[in-house]
N, C-alpha and C positions, 0 to 999 in steps of 0.2 A: 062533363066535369070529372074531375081525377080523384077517386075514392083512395085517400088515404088510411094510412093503420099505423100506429107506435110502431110496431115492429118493422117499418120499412126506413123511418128515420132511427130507431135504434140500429142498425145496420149500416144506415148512412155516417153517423156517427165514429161507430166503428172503424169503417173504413179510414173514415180523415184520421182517426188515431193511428190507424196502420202506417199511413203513407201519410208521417207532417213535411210541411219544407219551414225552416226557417225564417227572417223577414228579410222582406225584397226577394226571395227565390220560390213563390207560393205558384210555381205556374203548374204543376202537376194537380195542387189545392186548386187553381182556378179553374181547372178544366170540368173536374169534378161537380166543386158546385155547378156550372154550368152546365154540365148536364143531366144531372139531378131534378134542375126547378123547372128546366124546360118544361115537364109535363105538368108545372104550374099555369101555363098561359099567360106570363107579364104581357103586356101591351108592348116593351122589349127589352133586351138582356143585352149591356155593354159592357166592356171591358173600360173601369178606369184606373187612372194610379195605378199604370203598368203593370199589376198582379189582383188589380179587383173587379168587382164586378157591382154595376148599378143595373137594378130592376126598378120598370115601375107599374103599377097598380092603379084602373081607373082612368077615366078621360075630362070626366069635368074639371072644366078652368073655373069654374065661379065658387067653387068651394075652395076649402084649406088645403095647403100642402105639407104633409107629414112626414118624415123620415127617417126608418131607422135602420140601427148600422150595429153590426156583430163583426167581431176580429177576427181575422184568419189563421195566423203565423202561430209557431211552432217555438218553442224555445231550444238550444245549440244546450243540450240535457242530455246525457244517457237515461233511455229508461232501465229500472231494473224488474220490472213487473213481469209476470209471467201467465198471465191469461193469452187466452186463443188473440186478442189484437191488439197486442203487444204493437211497440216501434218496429219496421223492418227498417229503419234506416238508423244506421249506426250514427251515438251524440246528436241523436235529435230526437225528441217527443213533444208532445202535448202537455205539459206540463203544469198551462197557466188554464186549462179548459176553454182553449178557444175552439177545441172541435165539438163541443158543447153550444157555446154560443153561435159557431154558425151552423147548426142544426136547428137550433133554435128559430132564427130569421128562414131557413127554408120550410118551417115549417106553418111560421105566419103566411109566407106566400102560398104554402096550400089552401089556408082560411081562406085570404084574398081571391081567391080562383074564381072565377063566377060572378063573384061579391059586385051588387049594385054601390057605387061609393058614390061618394057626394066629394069629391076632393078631386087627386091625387096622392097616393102613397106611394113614397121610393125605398125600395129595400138597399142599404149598403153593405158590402161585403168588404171591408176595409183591410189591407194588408200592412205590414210593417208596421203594427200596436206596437211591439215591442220595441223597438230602437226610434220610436217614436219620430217618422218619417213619411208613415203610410198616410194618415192625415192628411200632410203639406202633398204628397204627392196627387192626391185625390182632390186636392182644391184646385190643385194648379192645373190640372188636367183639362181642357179645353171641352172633352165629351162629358163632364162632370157635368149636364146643364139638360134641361128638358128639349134642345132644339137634335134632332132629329139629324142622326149622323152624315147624313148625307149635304147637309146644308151646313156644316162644318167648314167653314174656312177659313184662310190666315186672317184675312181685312176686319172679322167679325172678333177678335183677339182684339185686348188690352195689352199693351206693356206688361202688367202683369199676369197673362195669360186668364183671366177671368171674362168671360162676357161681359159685355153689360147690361145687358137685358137678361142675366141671369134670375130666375127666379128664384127668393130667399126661403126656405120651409119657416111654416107659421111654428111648427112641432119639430123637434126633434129626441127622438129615443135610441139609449143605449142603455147597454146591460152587464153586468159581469158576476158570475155564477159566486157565490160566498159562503162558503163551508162553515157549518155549526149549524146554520139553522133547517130547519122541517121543510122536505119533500112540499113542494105546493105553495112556499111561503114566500112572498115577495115585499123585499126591504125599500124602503126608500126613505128620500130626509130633504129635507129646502136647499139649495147650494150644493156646491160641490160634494161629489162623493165615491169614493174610492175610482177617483179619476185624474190622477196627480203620481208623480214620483220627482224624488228627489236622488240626483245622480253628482257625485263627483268622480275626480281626478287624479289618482295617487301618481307623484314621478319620485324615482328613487334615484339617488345622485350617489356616486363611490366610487372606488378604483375598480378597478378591476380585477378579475382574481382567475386561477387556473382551475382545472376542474380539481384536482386533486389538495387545491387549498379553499373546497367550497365551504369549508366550515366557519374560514375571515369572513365570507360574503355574508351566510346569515346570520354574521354579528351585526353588519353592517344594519344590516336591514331590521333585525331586531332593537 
């Protein structure tokens, strides 16, 4: 069994802060985690939703099936901070603390390690939270499912790209870090909760204008 310490996921941590990617470009992010929890022992480690990854924990089929899922991606942010792990990648950082949250899920999979279960538990490592795509991509994904990649094939696909002998999780958990409150303290509430946004559209319609009469333009548009 793999004796962990704070200080090796505060490091892991770090690191994902150093080197964010974006959503839908977390393959540096995926490789990473991956080889990080390997010295967890899942039962196995897949790539879904073209930049995530599924773990799982446990072998009994007669109990529950639980699963939880922490965001990858990076938000398109300059950082301006200046500690030792900082962004190196220029207009991009961490900004929403998703290198927080999948720290966090790798370090359930250390608990996990060993652990007699009565279930199965799936860790998800979900990509593109942000432009809200990762999701659809990780359902749609054909390895998204407890059958054993090798026994993957097209004939076993729906039209909509889901099994159907898909197993459904009895449980499902997610998380997202929420500043104001106390070290240690964990919120929760019935129903939805801060797991929603609301997005529009703005289009501006005008003439057009020369660079040297850009001052008509932000008439326009004021």
């Amino acid at each position: 069994m793999v004796t962990s310490s704070s200080d090796m996921f505060i490091r892991f941590r770090q690191e994902l802060h150093r080197y964010p990617d974006v959503s839908g470009q977390e393959v540096e992010t995926q490789q990473r985690i991956k080889t990080f929890v390997q010295q967890f022992n899942p039962v196995f480690i897949r790539e879904v939703g073209g930049t995530g990854l599924l773990l799982q924990y446990g072998t009994d089929t007669t109990g529950p099936v639980t699963l939880i899922r922490a965001d990858t991606d990076a938000l398109p942010i300059q950082e301006v901070n200046t500690f030792g792990h900082q962004s190196t990648k220029p207009g991009v950082s961490h900004k929403c603390g998703h290198d927080g949250h999948t720290t966090i899920l790798a370090r359930v999979a250390s608990l996990l390690t060993g652990k007699p279960l009565k279930g199965r538990v799936y860790l998800l490592f979900q990509p593109a939270e942000e432009t809200g795509q990762g999701a659809q991509a990780v359902l749609n994904d054909p390895l998204f499912d407890i059958i054993p990649p090798d026994q993957v094939t097209p004939d076993r696909v729906t039209p909509d790209r889901i099994f159907p002998d898909r197993v459904t999780p009895d449980r499902v958990f997610a998380l997202h870090n929420l500043p104001g409150f106390e070290q240690g303290v964990i919120v929760c509430k019935p129903g939805p909760f801060t797991a929603s946004v609301l997005s529009m559209i703005v289009t501006f319609t005008g003439k057009g204008w020369a660079a040297f009469l850009l001052s008509g333009l932000l008439v326009q548009i004021g």
